[in-house]
N, C-alpha and C positions, 0 to 999 in steps of 0.2 A: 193249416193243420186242424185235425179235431182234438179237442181236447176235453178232459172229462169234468164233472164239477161244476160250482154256478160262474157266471160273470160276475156276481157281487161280490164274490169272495176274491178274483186276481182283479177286477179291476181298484177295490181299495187296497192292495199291496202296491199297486202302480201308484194309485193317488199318493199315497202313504212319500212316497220315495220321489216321483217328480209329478206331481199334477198340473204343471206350469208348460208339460211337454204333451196333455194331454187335453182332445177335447171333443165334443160331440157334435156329429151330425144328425140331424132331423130331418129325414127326408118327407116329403109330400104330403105331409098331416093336412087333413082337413076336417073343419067343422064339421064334416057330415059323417064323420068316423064311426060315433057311439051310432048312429041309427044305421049306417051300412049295415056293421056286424051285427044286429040282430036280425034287421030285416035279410039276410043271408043267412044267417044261423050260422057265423063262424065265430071263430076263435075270438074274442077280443083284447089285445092288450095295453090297451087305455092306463090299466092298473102298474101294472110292472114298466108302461114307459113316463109314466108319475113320478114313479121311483128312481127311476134312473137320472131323468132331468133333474128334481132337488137333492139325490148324490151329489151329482157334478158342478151342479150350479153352487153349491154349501161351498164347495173344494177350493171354488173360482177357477172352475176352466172352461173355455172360449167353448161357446155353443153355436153351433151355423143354423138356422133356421130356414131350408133350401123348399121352393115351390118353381112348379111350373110357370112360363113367363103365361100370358094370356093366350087363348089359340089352341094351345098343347092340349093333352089329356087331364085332369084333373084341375083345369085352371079357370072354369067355368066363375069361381067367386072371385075373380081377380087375383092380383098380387100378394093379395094380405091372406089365403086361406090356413096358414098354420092353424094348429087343432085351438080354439080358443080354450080349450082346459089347461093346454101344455103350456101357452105363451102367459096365461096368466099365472102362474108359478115364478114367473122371468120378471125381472129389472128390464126392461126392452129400452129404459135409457142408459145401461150400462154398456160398457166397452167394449165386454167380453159378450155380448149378445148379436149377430153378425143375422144380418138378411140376404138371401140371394137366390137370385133369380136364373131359372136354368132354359134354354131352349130345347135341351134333348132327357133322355132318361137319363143317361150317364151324367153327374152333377161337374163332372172332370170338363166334359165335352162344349167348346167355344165360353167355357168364363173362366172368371180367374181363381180361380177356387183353390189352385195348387200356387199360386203365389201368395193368397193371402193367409193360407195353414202357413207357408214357409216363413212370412214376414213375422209370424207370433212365434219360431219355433217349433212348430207342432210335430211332434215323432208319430203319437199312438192314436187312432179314431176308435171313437165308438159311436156303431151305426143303427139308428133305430129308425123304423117308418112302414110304409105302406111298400106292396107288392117284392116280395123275397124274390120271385123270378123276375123281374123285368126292371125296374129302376135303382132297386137297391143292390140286385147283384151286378147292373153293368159298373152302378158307382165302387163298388169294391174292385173290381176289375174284371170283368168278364165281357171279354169284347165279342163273343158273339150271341150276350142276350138282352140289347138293348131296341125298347119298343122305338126309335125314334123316328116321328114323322108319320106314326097311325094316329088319327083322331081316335077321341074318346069311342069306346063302345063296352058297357059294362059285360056285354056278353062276351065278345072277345075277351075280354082281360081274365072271363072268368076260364077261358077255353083254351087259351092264347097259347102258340105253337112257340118251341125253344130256336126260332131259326130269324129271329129279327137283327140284322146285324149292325154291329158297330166298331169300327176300325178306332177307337181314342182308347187310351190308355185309362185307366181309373186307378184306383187310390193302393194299391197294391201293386203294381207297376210305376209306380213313385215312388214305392219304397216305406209306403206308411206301415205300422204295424197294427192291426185292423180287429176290432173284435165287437162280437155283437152273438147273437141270441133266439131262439126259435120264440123265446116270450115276449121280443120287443119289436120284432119285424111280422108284418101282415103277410101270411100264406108260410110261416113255420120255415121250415127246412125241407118239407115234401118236394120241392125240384132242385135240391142241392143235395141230395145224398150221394150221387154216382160220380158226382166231377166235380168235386169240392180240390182233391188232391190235383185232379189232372188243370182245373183254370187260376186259383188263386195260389198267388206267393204270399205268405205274413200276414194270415187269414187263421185268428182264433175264433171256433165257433162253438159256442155252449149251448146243451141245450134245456139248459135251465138258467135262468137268470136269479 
């Protein structure tokens, strides 16, 4: 559903009431974030995904820290490329601090990622990170806009056609209640206007944070 208003204003009535049911995903940050978005001249939201992570982290609720495994698209630094701004904000030897590794865009797709939200509880995500059309929408559920299995190519990704498919269910097809932001996901909302209603269930999207 769209809905009007910031994320920071429903997601601390959430916190307020069960923060212990809620928790955040970080999809495909990497260290080379602040210089992508200049040297592209887009949006950047570095700032408002600052915010969101010491929100949540203050709250104490479970953070996934999700990257591609090696091979993939954006996994050229290895396993460890979370955005080093983001992960230094984090206790990385706390409990609530979760690593994980994905083979495909979809974060659902061959790990265990819905057993271990369920093992902690978890009802409600909030999804922050790189690419709105392609990783971050398959991971909320949109099974037919997952890059998985193109190697990296910055021009592709910049060009990159809505028809890469992926039959695995994501986080909205489990039943999560899902909510995130045109300020804390890379490429806005510009390819989620027209099917926002017709692909996600339990999909709150603001577009302000």
């Amino acid at each position: 559903m769209l809905l009007a208003g910031s994320l920071a204003g429903h997601l601390s009535a959430h916190l307020q009431k069960n923060a212990n049911k809620v928790a955040l995903l970080v999809i495909d940050e990497s260290w080379r974030a602040s210089s992508w978005f200049s040297r592209k001249g887009y949006f950047n939201p570095t700032r408002w995904q600052q915010e969101v992570l010491y929100y949540v982290h203050k709250a104490d609720c479970h953070i996934w820290l999700i990257n591609f495994v090696q091979g993939k698209p954006y996994s050229t630094d290895g396993p460890d490329q979370t955005r080093s701004e983001l992960k230094a904000m984090l206790d990385m030897n706390s409990s609530k601090v979760h690593l994980l590794q994905k083979p495909h865009s979809n974060a659902f797709e061959e790990t265990n990622l819905h057993e271990q939200l369920q093992s902690h509880g978890i009802e409600r995500l909030v999804i922050m990170g790189w690419h709105s059309n392609s990783c971050i929408h398959a991971t909320i559920g949109a099974r037919d806009l997952s890059a998985r299995d193109i190697p990296y190519n910055e021009a592709l990704y910049d060009k990159q056609p809505l028809s890469w498919r992926s039959n695995e269910d994501g986080a909205t097809h489990y039943g999560y209640k899902t909510m995130t932001s045109s300020y804390i996901i890379h490429g806005g909302d510009a390819y989620w206007k027209d099917d926002l209603a017709d692909h996600f269930r339990n999909l709150e999207f603001y577009k302000q944070y």
